[in-house]
C-alpha positions as CSV (number, residue, x, y, z in Angstrom):
1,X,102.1,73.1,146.9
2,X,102.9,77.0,146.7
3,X,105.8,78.5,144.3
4,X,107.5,79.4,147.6
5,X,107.7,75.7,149.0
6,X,108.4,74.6,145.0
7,X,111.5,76.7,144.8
8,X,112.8,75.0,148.1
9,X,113.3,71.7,146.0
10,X,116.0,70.8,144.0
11,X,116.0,70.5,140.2
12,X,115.7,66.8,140.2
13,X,113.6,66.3,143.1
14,X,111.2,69.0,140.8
15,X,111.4,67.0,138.0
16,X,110.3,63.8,139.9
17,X,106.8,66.0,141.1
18,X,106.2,67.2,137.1
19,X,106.5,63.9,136.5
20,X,104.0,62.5,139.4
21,X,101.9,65.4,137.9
22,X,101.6,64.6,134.6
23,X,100.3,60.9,135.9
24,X,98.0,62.4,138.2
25,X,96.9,64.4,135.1
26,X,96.3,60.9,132.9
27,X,94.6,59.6,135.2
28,X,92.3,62.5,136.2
29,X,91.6,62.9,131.9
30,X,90.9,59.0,131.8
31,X,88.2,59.4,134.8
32,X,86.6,62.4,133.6
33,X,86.0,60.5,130.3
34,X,84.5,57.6,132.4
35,X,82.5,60.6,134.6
36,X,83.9,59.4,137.4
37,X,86.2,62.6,138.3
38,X,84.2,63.9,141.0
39,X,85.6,67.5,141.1
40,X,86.3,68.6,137.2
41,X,88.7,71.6,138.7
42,X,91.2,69.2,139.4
43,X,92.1,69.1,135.8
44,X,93.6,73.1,136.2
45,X,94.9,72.5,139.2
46,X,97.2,69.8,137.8
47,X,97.8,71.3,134.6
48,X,98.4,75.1,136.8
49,X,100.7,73.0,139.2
50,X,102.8,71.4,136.3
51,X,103.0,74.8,134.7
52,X,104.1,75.8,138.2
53,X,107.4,72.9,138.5
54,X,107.8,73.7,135.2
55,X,108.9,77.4,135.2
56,X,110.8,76.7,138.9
57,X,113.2,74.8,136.8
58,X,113.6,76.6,134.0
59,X,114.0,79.9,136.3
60,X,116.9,77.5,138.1
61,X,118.6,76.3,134.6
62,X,119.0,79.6,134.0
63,X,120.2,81.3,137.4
64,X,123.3,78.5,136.7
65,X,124.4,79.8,133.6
């Protein structure tokens, strides 16, 4: 998902996807551990696309203040 499309979404609904994320992440650490991951770039792609959610929100928390 692009940084345009991200700051579409609400705060909560942002959240939820960091969330989803960070599972996806666990789970992508666990197989790669097992070599079973079959593409390793996965790893920073999840870990660029929490980074990603991550900053959207914080750049929201502080346009409210």
């Amino acid at each position: 998902m692009k940084a345009s499309e991200m700051r579409e979404l609400g705060v909560e609904e942002l959240k939820k996807k960091s969330e989803e994320l960070w599972r996806q992440l666990l789970i992508a650490r666990i197989s790669q551990v097992n070599q079973q991951l079959k593409n390793p770039l996965k790893l920073r792609y999840l870990r660029r696309e929490i980074a990603r959610a991550l900053t959207i929100i914080r750049e929201k928390g502080k346009g409210e203040k």
